[in-house]
NULORO-454035 format. One line per field, with one value per atom (N, C-alpha, C): atom name; x, y, z. Coordinates in nm, 2 decimals, always signed. Example, Ala and Ser with C-alpha at 12.3 -4.5 7.8 and 13.67 -1.06 7.14 Angstrom:
% NULORO-454035
atome: N  CA  C  N  CA  C
xx: +1.32  +1.23  +1.32  +1.28  +1.37  +1.29
yy: -0.57  -0.45  -0.33  -0.22  -0.11  +0.00
zz: +0.78  +0.78  +0.78  +0.71  +0.71  +0.79
***
This chain:
% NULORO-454035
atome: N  CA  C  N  CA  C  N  CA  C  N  CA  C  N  CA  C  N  CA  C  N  CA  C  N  CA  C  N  CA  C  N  CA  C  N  CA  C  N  CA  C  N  CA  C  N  CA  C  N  CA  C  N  CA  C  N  CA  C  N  CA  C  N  CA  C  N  CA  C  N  CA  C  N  CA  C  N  CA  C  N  CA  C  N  CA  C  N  CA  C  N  CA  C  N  CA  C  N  CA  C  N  CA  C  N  CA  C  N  CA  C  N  CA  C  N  CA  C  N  CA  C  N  CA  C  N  CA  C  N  CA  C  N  CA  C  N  CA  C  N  CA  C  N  CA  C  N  CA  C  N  CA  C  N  CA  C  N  CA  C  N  CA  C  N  CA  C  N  CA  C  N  CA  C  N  CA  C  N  CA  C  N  CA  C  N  CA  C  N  CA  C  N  CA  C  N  CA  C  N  CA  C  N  CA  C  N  CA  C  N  CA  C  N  CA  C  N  CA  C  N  CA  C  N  CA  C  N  CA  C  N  CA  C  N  CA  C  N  CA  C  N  CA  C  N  CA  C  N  CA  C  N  CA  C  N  CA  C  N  CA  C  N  CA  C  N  CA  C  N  CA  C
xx: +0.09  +0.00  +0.09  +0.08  +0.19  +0.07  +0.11  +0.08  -0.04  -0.11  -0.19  -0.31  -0.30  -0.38  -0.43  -0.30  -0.29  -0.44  -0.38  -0.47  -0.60  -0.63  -0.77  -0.84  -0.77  -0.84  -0.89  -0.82  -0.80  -0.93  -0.93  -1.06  -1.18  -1.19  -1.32  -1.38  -1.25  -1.30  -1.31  -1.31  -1.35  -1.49  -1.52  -1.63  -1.76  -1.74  -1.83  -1.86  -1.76  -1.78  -1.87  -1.84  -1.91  -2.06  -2.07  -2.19  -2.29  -2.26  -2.32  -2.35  -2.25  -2.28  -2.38  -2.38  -2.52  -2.63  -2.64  -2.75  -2.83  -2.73  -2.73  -2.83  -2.75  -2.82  -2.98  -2.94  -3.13  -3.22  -3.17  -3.22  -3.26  -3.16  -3.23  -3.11  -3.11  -3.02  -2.90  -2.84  -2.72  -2.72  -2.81  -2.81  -2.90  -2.98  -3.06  -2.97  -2.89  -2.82  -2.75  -2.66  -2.57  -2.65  -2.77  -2.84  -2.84  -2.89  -2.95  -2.83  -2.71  -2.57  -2.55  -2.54  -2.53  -2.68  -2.69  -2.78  -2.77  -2.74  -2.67  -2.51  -2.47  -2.29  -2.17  -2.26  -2.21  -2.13  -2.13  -2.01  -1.87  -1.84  -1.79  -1.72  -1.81  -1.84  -1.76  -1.83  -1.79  -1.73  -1.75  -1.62  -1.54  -1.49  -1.40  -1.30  -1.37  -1.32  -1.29  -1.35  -1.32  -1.26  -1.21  -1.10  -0.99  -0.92  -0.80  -0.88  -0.97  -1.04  -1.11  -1.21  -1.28  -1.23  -1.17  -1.12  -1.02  -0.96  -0.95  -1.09  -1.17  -1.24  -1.32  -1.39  -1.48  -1.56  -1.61  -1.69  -1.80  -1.84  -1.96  -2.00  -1.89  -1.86  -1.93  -1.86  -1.87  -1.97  -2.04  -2.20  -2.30  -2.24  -2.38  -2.35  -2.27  -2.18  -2.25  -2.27  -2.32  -2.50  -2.47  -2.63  -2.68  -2.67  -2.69  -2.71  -2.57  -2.54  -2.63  -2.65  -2.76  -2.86  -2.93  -3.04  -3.10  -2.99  -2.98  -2.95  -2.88  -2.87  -3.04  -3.08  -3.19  -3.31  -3.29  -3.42  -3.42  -3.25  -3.24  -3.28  -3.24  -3.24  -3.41  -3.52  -3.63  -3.74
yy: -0.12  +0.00  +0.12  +0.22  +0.35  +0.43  +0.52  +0.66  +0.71  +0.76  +0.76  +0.66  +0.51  +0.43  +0.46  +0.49  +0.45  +0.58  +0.69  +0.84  +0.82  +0.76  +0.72  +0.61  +0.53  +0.44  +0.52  +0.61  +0.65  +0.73  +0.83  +0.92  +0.80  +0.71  +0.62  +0.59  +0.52  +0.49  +0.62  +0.68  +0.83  +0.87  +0.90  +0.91  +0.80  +0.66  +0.57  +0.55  +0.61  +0.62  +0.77  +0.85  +0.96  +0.94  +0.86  +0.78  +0.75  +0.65  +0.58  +0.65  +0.75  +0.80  +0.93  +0.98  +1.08  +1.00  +0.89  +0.82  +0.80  +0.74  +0.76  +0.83  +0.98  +1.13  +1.11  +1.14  +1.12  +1.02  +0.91  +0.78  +0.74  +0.74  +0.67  +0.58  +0.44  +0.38  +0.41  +0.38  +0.42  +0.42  +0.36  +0.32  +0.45  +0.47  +0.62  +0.73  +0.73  +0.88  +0.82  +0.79  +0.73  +0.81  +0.75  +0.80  +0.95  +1.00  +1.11  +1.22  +1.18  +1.28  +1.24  +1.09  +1.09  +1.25  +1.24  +1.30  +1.45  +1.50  +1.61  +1.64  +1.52  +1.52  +1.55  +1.56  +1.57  +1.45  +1.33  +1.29  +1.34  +1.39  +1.48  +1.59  +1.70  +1.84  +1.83  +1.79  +1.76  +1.69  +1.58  +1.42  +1.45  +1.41  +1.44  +1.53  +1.59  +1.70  +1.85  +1.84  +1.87  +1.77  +1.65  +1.58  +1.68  +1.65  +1.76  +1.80  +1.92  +2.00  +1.90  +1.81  +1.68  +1.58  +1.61  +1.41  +1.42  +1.57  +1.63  +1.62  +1.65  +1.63  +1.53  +1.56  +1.38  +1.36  +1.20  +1.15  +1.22  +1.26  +1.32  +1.42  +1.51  +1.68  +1.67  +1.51  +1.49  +1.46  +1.38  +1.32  +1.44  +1.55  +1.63  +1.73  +1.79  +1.90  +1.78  +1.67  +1.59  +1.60  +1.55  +1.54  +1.69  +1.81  +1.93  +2.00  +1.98  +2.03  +1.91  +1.82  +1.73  +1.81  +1.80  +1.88  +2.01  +2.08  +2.24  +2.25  +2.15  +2.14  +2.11  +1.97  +1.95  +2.07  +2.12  +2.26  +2.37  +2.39  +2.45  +2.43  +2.31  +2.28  +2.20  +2.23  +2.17  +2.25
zz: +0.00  +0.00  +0.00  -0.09  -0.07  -0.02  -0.02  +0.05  +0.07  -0.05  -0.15  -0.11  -0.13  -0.11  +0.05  +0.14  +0.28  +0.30  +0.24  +0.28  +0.24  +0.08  +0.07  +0.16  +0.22  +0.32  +0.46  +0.49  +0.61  +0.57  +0.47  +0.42  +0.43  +0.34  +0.32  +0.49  +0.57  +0.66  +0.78  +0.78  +0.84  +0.77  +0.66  +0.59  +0.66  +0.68  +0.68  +0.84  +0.92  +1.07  +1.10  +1.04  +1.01  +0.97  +0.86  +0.79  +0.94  +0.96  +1.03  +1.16  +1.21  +1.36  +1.34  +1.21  +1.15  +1.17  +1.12  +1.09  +1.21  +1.31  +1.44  +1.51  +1.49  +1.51  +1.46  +1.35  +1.32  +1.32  +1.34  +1.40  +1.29  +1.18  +1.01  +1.01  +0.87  +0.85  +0.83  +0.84  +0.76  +0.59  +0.55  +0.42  +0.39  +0.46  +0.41  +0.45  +0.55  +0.52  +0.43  +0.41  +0.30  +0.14  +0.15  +0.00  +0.03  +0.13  +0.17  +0.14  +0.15  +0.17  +0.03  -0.02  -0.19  -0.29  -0.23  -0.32  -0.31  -0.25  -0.20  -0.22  -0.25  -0.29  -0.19  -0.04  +0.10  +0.16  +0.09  +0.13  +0.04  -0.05  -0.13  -0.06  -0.06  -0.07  +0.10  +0.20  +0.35  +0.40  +0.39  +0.44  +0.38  +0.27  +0.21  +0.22  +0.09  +0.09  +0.23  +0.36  +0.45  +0.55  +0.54  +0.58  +0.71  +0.65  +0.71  +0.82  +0.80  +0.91  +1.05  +1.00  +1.04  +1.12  +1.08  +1.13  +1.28  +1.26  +1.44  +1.55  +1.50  +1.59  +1.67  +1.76  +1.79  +1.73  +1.71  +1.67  +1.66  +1.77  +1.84  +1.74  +1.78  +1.69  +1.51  +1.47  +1.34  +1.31  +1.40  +1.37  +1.38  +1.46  +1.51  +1.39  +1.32  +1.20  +1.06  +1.04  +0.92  +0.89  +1.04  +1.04  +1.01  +1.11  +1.08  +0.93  +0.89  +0.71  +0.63  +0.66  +0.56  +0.58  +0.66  +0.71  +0.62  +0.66  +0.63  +0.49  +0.44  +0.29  +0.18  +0.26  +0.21  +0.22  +0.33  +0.32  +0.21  +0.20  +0.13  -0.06  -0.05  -0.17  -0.25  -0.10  -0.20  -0.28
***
């Protein structure tokens, strides 16, 4: 595994602990936030691509900041 591979695992699996501890939050599947942030491009736009920022923080922090921005994203956008 070089570097690269190492950093994308470390993202995917941060992303899907994130996944799940939102889902958590709102008391839906994981497979429904999962769609719910797909559809919105928020595992993208926020996991990801706010990595770096994220992934310092707790669990907690990250589930309650996911769930929130899903949320706030979906109102905004129906």
């Amino acid at each position: 595994m070089n570097i690269s591979d190492s950093e994308a695992y470390r993202k995917i699996h941060f992303a899907v602990m994130a996944i799940e501890s939102g889902a958590a939050k709102l008391n839906i599947s994981g497979q429904q936030m999962e769609e719910r942030l797909q559809k919105q491009d928020l595992i993208r736009k926020r996991l990801i691509d706010q990595y770096e920022m994220l992934h310092t923080q707790s669990l907690d922090y990250v589930a309650d900041d996911i769930a929130e921005t899903l949320q706030n994203w979906e109102s905004s956008n129906e």
